[in-house]
C-alpha positions as a printed NumPy array, in Angstrom:
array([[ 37.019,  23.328,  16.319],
       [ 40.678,  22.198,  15.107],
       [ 42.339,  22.604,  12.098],
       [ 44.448,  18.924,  12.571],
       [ 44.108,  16.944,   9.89 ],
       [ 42.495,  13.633,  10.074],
       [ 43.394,  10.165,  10.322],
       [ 42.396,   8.009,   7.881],
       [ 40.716,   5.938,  10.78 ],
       [ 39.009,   9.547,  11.351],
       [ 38.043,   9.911,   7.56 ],
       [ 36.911,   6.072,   7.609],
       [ 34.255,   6.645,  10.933],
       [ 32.208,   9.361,   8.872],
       [ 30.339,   7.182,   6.405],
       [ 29.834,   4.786,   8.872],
       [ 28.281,   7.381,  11.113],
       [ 25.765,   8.786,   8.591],
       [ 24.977,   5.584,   7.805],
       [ 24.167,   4.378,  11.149],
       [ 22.384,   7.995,  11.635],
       [ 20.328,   7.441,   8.254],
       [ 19.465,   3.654,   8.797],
       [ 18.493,   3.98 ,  12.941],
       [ 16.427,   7.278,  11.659],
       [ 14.686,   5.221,   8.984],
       [ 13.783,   2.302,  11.719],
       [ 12.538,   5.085,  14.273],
       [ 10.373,   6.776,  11.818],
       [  8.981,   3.197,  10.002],
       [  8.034,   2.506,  14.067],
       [  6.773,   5.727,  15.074],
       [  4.569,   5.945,  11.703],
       [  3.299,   2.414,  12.332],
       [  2.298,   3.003,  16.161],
       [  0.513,   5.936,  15.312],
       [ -1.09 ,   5.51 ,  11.471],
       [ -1.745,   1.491,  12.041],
       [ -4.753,   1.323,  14.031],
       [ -6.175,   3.093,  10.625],
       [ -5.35 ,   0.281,   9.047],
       [ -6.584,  -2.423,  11.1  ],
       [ -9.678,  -0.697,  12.195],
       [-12.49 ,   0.936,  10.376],
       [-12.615,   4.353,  11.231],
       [-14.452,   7.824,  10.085],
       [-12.463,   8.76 ,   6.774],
       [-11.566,  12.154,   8.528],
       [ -9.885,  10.462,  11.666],
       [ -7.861,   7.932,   9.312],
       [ -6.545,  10.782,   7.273],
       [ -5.124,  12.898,  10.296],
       [ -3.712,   9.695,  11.848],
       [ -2.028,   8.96 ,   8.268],
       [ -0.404,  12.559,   8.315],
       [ -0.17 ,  12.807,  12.207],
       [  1.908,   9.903,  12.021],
       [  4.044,  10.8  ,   8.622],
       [  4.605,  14.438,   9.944],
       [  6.28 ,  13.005,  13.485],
       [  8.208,  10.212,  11.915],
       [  9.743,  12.716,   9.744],
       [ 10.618,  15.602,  12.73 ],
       [ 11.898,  12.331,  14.824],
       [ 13.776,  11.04 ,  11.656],
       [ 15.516,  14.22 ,  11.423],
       [ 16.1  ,  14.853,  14.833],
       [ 17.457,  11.486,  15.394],
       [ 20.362,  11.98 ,  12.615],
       [ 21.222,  15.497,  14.453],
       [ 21.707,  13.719,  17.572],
       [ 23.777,  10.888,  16.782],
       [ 25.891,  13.02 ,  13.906],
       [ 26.693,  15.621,  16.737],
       [ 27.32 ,  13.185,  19.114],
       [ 29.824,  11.835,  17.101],
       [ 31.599,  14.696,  16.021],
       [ 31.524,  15.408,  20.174],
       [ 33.435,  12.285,  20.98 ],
       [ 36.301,  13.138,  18.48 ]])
């Protein structure tokens, strides 16, 4: 790590960053959640099975949420 200063075009890039990281995370986990907690909506299922697909499904799209804004936050700070 360097102890340059930054560029204002530097300073500028980070809230676009986290805000691409945040908003791609967001669409990743709404799709992961909705592949794996939707057929408990459409279909009737035991009560038991609909519940772990509901928290299956919240529990990855949260670990995938967070591991997507790791990976495009380091990647960015990488490519400076």
């Amino acid at each position: 790590m360097t102890t340059r200063r930054r560029t204002q075009a530097e300073r500028d890039a980070i809230p676009v960053e986290i805000g691409y990281a945040l908003l791609s995370a967001c669409f990743l986990a709404a799709v992961v959640f909705g592949t794996i907690a939707g057929p408990a909506a459409v279909w009737h299922l035991p009560p038991a099975f609909e519940r772990f697909l509901v928290i299956a499904g919240a529990w990855l799209a949260g670990v995938l949420a967070v591991v997507r804004v790791v990976h495009v936050l380091w990647r960015h700070e990488r490519r400076r």
